[in-house]
C-alpha positions in Angstrom: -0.2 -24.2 2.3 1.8 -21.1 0.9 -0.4 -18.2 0.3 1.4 -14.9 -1.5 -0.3 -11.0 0.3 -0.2 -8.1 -1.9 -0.5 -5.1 0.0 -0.9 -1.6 -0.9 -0.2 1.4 2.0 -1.1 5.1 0.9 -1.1 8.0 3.4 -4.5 9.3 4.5 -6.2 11.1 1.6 -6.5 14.5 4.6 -2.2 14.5 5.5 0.0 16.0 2.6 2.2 13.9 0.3 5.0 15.9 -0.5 6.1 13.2 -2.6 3.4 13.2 -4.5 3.2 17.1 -5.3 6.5 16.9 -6.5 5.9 14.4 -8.8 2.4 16.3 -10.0 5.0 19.3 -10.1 7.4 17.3 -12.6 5.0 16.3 -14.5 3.7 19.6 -15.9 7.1 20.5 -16.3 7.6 17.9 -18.6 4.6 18.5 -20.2 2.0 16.2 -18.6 -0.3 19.2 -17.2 -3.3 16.6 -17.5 -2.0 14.8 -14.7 -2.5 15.9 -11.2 -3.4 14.7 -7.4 -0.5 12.3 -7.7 -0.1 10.3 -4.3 3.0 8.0 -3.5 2.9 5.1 -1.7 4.2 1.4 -1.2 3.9 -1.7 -2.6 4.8 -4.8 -0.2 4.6 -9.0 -1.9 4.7 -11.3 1.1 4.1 -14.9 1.3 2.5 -16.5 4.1 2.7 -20.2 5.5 -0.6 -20.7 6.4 -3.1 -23.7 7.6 -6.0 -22.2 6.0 -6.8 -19.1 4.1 -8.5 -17.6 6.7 -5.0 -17.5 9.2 -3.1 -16.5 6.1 -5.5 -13.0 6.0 -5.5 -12.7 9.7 -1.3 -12.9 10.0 -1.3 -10.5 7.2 -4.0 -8.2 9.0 -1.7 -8.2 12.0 1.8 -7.6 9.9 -0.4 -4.7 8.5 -1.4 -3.4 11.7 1.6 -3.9 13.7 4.5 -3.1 11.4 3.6 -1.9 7.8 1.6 0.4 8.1 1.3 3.7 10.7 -2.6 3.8 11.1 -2.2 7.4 12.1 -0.7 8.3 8.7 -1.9 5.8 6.8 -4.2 3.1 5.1 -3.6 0.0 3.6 -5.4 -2.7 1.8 -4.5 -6.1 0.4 -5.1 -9.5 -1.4 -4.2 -12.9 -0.2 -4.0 -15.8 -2.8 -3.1 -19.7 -2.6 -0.1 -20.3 -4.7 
């Protein structure tokens, strides 16, 4: 079976996001002062040939873990469907 992983990674809420000030920054400059806290992060589609959908999450766990994701500086969190 062929499962598709949406994952999301997003630095810890506690580190700064540079990134994300200067984007909170542009935006009042453009007007947008309503807008604020802005934090940047990544967006990873995977898919995942899989046995079951239980091995699917667990391989996508350990991509997570061991190569997406710096658990020191970040969190992530993801979705695995059948397709």
């Amino acid at each position: 079976m062929k499962f598709k992983a949406e994952i999301d990674v997003m630095p810890h809420d506690a580190l700064l996001d540079p990134q994300g000030k200067a984007v909170t920054h542009a935006m009042a400059s453009i007007g947008m002062h309503e807008i604020e806290g802005v934090r940047i992060g990544r967006h990873i589609r995977l898919f995942v040939d899989s046995d079951s959908m239980e091995t699917a999450k667990e391989r996508v766990e350990e991509a997570c873990k061991n190569m997406l994701a710096n658990a020191i500086m970040e969190s992530y969190t993801y979705t695995v469907e059948a397709v």
